[in-house]
N, C-alpha and C positions, 0 to 999 in steps of 0.2 A: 752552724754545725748541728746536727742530728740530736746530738745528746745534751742541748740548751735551749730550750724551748723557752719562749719571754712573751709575757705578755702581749696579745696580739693589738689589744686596745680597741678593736671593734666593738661596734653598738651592740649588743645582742641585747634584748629587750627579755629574752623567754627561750631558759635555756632547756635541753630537751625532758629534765625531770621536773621542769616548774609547769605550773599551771597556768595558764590566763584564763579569764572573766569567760562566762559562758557568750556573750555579743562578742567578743573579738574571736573566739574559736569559731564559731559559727560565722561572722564577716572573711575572718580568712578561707577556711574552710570554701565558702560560697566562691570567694574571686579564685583559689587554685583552679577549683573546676570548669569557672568562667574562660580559664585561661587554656585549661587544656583539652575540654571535653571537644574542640574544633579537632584536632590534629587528632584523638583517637579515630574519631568517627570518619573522616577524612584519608586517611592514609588506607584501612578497608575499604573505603569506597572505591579510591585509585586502585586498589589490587583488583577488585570484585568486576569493574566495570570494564580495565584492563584486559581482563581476561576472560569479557564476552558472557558472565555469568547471571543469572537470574536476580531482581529484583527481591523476590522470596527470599534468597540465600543471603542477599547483599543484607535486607533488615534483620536476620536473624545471627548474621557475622556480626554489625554494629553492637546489637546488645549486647552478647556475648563478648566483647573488645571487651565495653564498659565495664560489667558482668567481673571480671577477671582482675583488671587495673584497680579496678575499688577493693575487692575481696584482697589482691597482693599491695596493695599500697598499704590497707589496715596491718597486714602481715610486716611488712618495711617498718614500721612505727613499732610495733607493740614488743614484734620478736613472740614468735612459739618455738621454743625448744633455740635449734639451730637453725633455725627460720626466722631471717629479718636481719635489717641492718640495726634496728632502733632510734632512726633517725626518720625525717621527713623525706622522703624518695619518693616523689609522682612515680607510678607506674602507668604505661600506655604500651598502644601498639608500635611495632618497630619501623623507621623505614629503610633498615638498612636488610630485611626480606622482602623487598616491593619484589625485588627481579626472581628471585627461585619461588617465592610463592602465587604469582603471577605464570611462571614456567609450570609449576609444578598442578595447578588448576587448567593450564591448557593442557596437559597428557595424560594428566586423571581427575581430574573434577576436584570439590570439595573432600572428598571421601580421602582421597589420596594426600591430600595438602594436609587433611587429620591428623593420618597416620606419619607423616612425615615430621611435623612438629611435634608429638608427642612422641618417638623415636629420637628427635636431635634433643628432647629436652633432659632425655638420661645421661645423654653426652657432660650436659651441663652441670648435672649433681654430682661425677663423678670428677669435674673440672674442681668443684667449691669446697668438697671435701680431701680433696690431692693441693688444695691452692699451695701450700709449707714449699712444696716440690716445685713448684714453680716460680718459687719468690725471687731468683736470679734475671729470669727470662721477662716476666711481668712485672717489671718495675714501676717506679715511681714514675718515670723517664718515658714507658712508654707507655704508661695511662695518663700523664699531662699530653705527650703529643696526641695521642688520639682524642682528646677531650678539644686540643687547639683546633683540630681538623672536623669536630663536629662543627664548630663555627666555618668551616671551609662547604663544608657538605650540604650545611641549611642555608647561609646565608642569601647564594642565589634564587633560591624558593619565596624564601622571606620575601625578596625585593620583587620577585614576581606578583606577587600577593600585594605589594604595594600599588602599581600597575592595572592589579584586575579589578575593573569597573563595569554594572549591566549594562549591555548595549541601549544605547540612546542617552545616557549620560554624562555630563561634559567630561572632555580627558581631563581636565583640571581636577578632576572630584579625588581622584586615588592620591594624587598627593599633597593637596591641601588639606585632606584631611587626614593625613598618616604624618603631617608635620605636626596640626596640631593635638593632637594625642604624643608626638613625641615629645613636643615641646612641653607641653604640661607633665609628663609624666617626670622630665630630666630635671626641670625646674624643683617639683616636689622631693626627687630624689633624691637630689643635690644640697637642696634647702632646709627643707621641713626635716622638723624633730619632733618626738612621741608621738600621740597618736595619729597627727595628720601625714606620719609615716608610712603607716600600715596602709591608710588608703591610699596610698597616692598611685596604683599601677589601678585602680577601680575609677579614680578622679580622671586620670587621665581617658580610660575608655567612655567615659561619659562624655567630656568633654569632644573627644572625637564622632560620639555617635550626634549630637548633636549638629555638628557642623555637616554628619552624613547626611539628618534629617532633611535640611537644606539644596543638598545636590539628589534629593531622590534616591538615594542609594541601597534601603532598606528594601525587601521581598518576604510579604507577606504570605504569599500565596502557600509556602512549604505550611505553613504555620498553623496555618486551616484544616489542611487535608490531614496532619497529623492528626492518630488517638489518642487521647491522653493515656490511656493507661493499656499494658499488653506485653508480652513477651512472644512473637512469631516463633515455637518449637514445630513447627511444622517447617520450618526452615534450616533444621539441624540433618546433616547428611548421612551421618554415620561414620565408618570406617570402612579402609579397604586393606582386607588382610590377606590379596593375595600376592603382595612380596615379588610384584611383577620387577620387566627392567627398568621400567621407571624409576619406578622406587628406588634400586641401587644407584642408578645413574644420578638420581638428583642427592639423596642421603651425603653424599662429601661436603656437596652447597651447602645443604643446611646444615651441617657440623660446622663446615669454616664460618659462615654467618655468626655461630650458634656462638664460635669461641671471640670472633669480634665482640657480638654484643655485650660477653661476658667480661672482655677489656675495658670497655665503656660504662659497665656495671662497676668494674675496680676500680674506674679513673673518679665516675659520679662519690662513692662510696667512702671513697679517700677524700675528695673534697670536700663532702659535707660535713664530714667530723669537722674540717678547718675553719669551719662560717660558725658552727652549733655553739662556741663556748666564749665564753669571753675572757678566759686564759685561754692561751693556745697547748692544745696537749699531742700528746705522741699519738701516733694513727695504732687504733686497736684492729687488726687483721682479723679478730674474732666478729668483730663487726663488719666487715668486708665481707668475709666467706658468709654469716649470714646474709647479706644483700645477695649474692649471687645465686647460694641458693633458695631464697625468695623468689629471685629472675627465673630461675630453673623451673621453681613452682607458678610461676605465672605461665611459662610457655606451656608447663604440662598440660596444666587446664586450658591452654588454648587450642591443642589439639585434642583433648577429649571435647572441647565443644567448638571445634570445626572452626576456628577462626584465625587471621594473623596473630603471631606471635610478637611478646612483650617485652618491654625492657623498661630500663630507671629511665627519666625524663631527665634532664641536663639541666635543663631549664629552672628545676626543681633546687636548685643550689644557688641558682643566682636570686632566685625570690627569695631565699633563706637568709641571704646576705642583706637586701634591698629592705626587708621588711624587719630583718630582726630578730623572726620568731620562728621557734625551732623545736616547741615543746612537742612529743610524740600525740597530744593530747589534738593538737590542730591536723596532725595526719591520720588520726584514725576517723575525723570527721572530713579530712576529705573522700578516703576511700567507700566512708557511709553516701559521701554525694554521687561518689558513681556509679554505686549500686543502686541509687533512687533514681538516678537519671536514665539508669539502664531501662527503668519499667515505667519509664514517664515520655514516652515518645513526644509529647508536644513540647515540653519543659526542651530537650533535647532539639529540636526543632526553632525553638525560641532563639536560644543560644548561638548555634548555627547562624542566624540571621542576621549577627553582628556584620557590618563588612569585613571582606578580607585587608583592606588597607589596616584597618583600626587593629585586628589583631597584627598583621605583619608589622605595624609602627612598636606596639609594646616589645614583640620577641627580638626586634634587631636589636634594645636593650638588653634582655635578658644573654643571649646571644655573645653581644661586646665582651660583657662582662664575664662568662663561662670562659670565653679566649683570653683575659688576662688569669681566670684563678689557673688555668691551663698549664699557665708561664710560670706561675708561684709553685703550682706542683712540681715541674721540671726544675728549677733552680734551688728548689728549698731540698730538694736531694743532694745537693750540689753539685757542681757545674763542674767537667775538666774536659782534655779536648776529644776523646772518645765519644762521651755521655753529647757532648756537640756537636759531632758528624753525626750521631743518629738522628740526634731529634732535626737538624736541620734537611738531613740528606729527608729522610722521612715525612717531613713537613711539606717539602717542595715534588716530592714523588705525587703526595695526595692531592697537591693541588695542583697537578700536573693532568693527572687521571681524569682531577673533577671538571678541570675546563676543557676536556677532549684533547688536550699537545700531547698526549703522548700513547703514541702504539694502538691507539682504538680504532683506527681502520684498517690495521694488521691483525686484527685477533675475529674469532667468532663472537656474533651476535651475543651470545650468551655471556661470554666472559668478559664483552667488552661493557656492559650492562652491569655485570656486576664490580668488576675492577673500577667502571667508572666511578661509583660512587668511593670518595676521597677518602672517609674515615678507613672503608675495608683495605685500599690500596696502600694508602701512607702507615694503616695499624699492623698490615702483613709485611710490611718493609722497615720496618722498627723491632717489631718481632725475628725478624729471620737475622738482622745484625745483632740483638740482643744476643741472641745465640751465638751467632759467631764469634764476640766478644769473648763470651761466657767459654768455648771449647777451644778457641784461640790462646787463653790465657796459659802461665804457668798450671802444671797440674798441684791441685791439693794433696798433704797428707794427712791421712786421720789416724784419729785415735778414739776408740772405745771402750769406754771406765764407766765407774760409778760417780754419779754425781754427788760431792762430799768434798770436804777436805782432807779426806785421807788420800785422795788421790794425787795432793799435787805433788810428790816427788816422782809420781809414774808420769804427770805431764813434764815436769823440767825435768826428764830425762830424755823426753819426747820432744822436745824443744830443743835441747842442746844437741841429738842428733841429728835436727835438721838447720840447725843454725854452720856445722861443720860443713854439710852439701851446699848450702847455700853460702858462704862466706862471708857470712856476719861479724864483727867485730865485738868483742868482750860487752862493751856498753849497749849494742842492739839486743845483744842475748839478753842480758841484764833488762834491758825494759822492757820487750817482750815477756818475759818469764812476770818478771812484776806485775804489768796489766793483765796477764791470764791469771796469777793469783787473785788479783781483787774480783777479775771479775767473775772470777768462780767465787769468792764470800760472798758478793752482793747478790749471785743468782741462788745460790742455796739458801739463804734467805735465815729466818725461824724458822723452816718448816720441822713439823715431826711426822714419820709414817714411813711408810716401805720405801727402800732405796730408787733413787730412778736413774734410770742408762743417761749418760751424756758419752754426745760424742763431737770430739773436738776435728774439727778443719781447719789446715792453716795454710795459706798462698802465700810464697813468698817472693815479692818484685823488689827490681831493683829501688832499695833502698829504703823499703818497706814494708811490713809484715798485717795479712791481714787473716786476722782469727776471727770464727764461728763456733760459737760454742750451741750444741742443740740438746733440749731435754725435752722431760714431761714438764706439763703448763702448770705454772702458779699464778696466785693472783697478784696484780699491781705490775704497773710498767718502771723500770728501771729506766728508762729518759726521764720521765715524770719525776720520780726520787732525786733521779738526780740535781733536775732543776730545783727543786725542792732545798733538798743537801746546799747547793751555791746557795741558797736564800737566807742560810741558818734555819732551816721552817723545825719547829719541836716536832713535828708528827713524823720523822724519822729518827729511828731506832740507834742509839747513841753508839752503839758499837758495829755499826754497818755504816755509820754516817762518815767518816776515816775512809771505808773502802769507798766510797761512793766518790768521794773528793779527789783520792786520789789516782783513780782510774781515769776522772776527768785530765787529770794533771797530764798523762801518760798517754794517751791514747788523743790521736789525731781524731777520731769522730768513734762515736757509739752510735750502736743503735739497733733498739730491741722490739722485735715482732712476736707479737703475741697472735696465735690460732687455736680454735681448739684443739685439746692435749697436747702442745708444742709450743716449746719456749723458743724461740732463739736469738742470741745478742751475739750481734757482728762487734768487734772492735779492732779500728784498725791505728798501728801504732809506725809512725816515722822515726826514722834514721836520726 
C-alpha cells in the first residue's frame, strides 16, 4: 500500500547527499561516460548519415550532443532553481527522434531540424510545469509500461551490436567475446561486495577487450586521424525562420515524440528516487517535474545548436542500482566528462573503438534490469484488473509495432517508422486508455474552502449530501467523514501564514469512496510521516502523530504528491 513504505534493504553505498572519496567519484564518473559517450555519438551519426548530410555538420552535431548531455546532466544532479531532478540522470541523445529528425533534415536541412526542436522544446516546459494536471493520465502505471518497453525497443539493437564484427574477422569473435564480458560482469554483480562492486561493469569491459585483442577486433585507424583537441563551429547551421509547410507538417511529430520522451523522463525519474536511498521513500514529484524540465532544457539547447534532441538515459537507473552510488557529487562529474570529451575529439575516438559486442554484452544487463524495476514501478502502484489490461494490452501493442505484426504495411512510410518503434506505440496506447479510464469513470464532486479546520463542518455537510445520491450506508458516511477529517489535520500541518484554497474531489464507486484533497505545497511527505508514525519514530509531532495512525486505520491506501506550489493526498477509503 501507497501510504507504508519499508525498508527497501538495498545496498546503496552513497546516498545522493553523501559524498564519496575524490578516486571513486572520478572512477565512476570515468565508466558512466565510458558507458554512454558510444550511443550519444552514434544515434547522431545514424540521423546525420541517414539523411544524406555533410560530414562538417555530422562533426559539429556530435559535439554539440555531448556539449548538451554534460551541461544537462550536471543540471539533473545539482538542481538550479526548478531545474533538475537531483539525482544521477545520464543525459544523451534520443532515439526515439531518429524518424522526424531524419524526415525533417530531408525537407529542410539542419536549419529546419533547429528550429523544430527548439519550438517542440516549449512544448516540454509547458508539460513540466502543468505535470499536477496530468497526474491522473501519467501514472505510475504508465511510466513503468513505457520503461518495460524501453527494454522492448533497445533490446533488438543491443543483440545486433552483439553480431557486428569487422569484415575478415571470425564469426565467433562477437559472441565469444560479448559472453565473456557478460559473464564477468554477472559474476561480480552477483557476487562481489564493496568496492570490487563499483568496478565490476569496468572489470567486465576489460576483460572482454582483451579477449577482443585476440580475435583482431580493435580499429585503430579512426584514432589517428582524430584531433585532439577542437570544436568544428563552422559546422553550426543556423536557423530557419521561415515557418514554411514543412515546418507545420512535421511540428505534431515533434510534439508527440517530445511528450513520449517526457513519459520516459517521468518513468526514469520515478525510478531513480527508488534505487538512491536505502529506506525506501515516497516519490517526490517536485523532483520529477525538475527532471523534465531539465529534458526540456537539454532539447532547447539542442535546437539552438542544431543537433538531435535529448533525453534521461534509462540505463542510468540500473548502474545506480548495480554500483550503489547515487551521490549528486558522481553526476556532476560525469556531466564535467562530457563536456571534456566534447573538445577532446581523439579521447572520443578512443572510446568509440571499444567493439560493439563488448558494449552490447554490458547494456543487455543494464537493460534486464530496467524491465524488472519497470514491473516494481507498475505493481508498487498497485495492481487491479483495469490498471492490468492497460499495462498488458499496452505492453503487447508495443511489441507488436516493434517486431513489424502489426499494421506497418498498411500505414505510410512515415508513420510506420515512427509507430514502429515500440516505446512511442505501446506509451501512446497506455495513454489513450489512461484517459479513457479517467472520463469513463463516475463523475467527481468538489468542493472549494479554505484549508483549515474550520472548514470541516462545511465538508461533512458536503459529504453527507453526497453520501444520500450515492446510497451509502450510516457506517460509509461515518468513515469517509472521519478519514477526510484526519486527513485535512495532518495536511494543515503547524503551519502559520496566509490561508491557502483547498479544494476537495470525491468519486464515489461502488463501494468505495475516493477523496483528493489539493492545496498550496508544504514541506515533508505525509506517506513518509506516516511510515514514520507506524515506527513510533519521536520526530513526529505528538498531536499529529493520532491523525496520522488513524487515517492509516481508515483509509484503504494514501497517497501524497508533492509538486511545486501543490499539495495533493488521494485517500481512498472501502465499504
Amino acid at each position: 500500500m501507497a501510504s507504508q513504505p519499508s525498508g527497501s534493504g538495498s545496498a546503496v553505498r552513497f546516498e545522493p547527499d553523501e559524498s564519496p572519496s575524490l578516486p571513486v567519484t572520478i572512477g565512476l564518473a570515468l565508466q558512466y561516460c565510458v558507458l554512454t559517450v558510444g550511443p550519444i555519438v552514434l544515434t547522431v551519426a545514424i540521423v546525420v548519415r541517414t539523411a544524406g548530410e555533410s560530414e562538417l555538420f555530422l562533426s559539429w552535431a556530435a559535439c554539440a550532443a555531448l556539449l548538451v548531455s554534460g551541461i544537462t546532466t550536471m543540471v539533473q544532479a545539482r538542481r538550479l532553481g526548478r531545474f533538475g531532478s537531483g539525482y544521477i540522470l545520464l543525459m544523451g541523445t534520443s532515439g526515439a527522434f531518429i524518424a522526424v529528425a531524419v524526415a525533417s533534415l530531408v525537407q529542410g536541412g539542419p536549419a529546419l531540424l533547429a528550429t523544430l526542436v527548439a519550438a517542440s522544446a516549449l512544448f516540454q516546459f509547458l508539460l513540466a510545469s502543468r505535470l499536477s494536471l496530468l497526474r491522473r493520465i501519467i501514472t505510475p502505471t504508465v511510466a513503468g509500461t513505457v520503461i518495460m518497453l524501453i527494454a522492448v525497443t533497445v533490446m533488438p539493437l543491443i543483440l545486433d551490436l552483439i553480431e557486428r564484427v569487422p569484415e575478415g574477422a571470425p564469426m565467433a569473435a562477437g559472441p565469444v567475446t560479448a559472453a565473456v564480458t557478460l559473464g564477468v560482469t554477472m559474476v561480480i554483480v552477483l557476487r562481489a561486495t564493496g568496492a570490487m562492486r563499483l568496478w565490476g561493469p569496468v572489470i567486465g569491459i576489460v576483460a572482454g577487450s582483451v579477449v577482443a585483442g585476440f580475435f583482431g577486433l580493435f580499429s585503430w585507424g579512426a584514432v589517428g586521424a582524430a584531433p585532439w583537441f577542437g570544436l568544428p563551429l563552422e559546422g553550426w547551421p543556423g536557423f530557419d525562420f521561415s515557418f514554411g509547410p514543412a515546418f507545420w507538417a512535421l511540428l505534431p511529430a515533434f510534439v508527440f515524440v517530445t511528450l513520449v520522451g517526457a513519459i520516459e523522463t517521468i518513468g526514469d525519474s520515478v525510478a531513480v528516487q527508488r534505487v538512491s536511498w536505502r529506506d525506501e521513500r515516497a516519490t517526490d514529484f517536485r523532483g520529477v517535474q525538475g527532471a523534465v524540465m531539465a529534458d526540456g532544457l537539454g532539447n532547447f539547447l539542442s535546437g539552438l545548436l542544431a543537433t538531435v534532441p535529448n533525453t534521461t538515459y534509462s540505463s542510468s537507473v540500473s548502474i545506480v542500482e548495480i554500483t550503489g552510488v547515487a551521490a549528486r557529487r558522481v553526476g556532476v562529474g560525469i556531466g564535467i566528462g562530457f563536456c571534456v570529451l566534447a573538445l577532446v575529439p581523439k579521447f572520443v575516438a578512443v572510446i568509440l573503438s571499444i567493439p560493439d559486442a563488448i558494449i552490447g554484452a554490458y547494456v543487455v544487463v543494464l537493460i534486464a534490469i530496467l524491465f524488472v524495476l519497470g514491473m516494481r514501478i507498475v505493481v508498487g502502484d498497485g495492481m487491479n484488473y483495469r490498471k492490468a489490461a492497460i499495462v498488458g494490452v499496452s505492453f503487447w501493442v508495443g511489441s507488436g509495432f516493434q517486431s513489424g505484426g502489426l499494421f506497418i504495411d498498411q500505414m505510410s512510410p512515415f508513420f510506420a517508422e515512427m509507430l514502429g518503434n515500440g516505446m512511442t506505440s505501446g506509451g501512446l496506447t497506455a495513454l489513450v486508455l489512461s484517459v479513457f479510464v479517467e472520463l469513463a469513470g463516475p463523475r467527481r464532486k468538489r468542493l472549494v474552502t479554505t484549508l483549515g479546520v474550520d472548514a470541516l463542518p462545511e465538508i461533512s455537510g458536503f459529504l453527507a449530501g453526497l453520501a444520500a445520491r450515492a446510497g451509502w450506508d450510516d457506517n460509509m458516511l461515518q468513515r469517509v467523514q472521519l478519514a477526510s477529517e484526519e486527513a485535512l489535520v495532518s495536511l494543515v500541518g503547524e503551519e502559520d501564514g496566509p490561508a491557502r484554497r483547498l479544494r476537495l474531489s470525491v468519486r464515489a464507486e461502488r463501494g468505495a469512496a475516493e477523496l483528493e484533497f489539493l492545496a498550496a505545497s508544504a514541506e515533508g511527505n505525509l506517506e513518509d510521516r506516516m511510515a514514520l508514525a507506524g515506527e513510533h519514530s519521536v520526530e513526529i509531532e505528538a498531536e499529529h502523530d493520532f491523525s496520522l495512525r488513524l487515517l492509516r486505520h481508515l483509509a484503504g491506501s494514501v497517497r501524497h504528491q508533492k509538486y511545486h506550489d501543490t499539495d495533493i493526498l488521494t485517500v481512498r477509503v472501502e465499504a
